[in-house]
C-alpha positions in Angstrom: 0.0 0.0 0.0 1.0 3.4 -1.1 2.1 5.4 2.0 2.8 8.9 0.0 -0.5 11.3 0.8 -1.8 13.9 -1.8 -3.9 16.8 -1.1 -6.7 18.2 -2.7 -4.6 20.4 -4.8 -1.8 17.5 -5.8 -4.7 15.5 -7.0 -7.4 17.0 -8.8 -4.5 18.1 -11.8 -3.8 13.9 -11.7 -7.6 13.3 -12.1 -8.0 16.3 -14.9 -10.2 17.9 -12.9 -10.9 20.8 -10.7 -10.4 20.7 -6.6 -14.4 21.7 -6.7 -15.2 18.4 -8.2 -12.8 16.5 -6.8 -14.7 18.0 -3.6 -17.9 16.9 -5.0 -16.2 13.2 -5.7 -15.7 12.7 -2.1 -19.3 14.3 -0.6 -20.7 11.5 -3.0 -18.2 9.2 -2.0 -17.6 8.1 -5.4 -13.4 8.5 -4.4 -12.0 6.9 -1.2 -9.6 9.6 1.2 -8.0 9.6 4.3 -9.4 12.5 6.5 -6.5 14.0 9.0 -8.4 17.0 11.1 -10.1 19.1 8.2 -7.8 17.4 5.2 -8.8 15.1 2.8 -6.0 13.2 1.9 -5.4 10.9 -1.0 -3.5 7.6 -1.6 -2.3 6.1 -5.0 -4.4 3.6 -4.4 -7.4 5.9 -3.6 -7.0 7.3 -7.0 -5.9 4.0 -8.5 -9.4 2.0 -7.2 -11.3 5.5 -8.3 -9.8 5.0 -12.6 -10.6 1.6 -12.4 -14.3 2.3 -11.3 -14.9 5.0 -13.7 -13.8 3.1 -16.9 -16.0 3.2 -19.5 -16.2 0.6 -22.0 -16.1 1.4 -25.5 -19.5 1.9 -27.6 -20.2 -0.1 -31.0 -19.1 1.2 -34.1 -21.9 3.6 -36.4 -24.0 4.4 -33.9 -22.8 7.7 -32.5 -22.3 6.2 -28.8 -26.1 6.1 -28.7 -27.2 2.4 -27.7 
């Protein structure tokens, strides 16, 4: 297990998104974190587990991605 801890700030630039949604992730609890006093703090293996969850498989050929 990854020991190295990311903020907020370190992560949501890894994820491509902003801190506000990576905010949003965690109220959902769509990402996992480690919460030290008021910090959210964020494993490799937090964000690891959160990619592998959010994978999206790829739609047929010729029909525009609509099913």
């Amino acid at each position: 297990m990854s020991t190295n801890l990311m903020t907020i700030k370190e992560t949501a630039p890894l994820l491509k998104c902003s801190e506000v949604t990576l905010r949003r992730l965690i109220r959902a609890g769509k990402i996992g974190y480690k919460r030290i006093g008021s910090r959210y703090l964020f494993t490799q293996d937090h964000i690891q587990d959160f990619l592998n969850r959010v994978d999206v498989p790829p739609t047929e050929k010729g029909n525009g991605g609509r099913a």
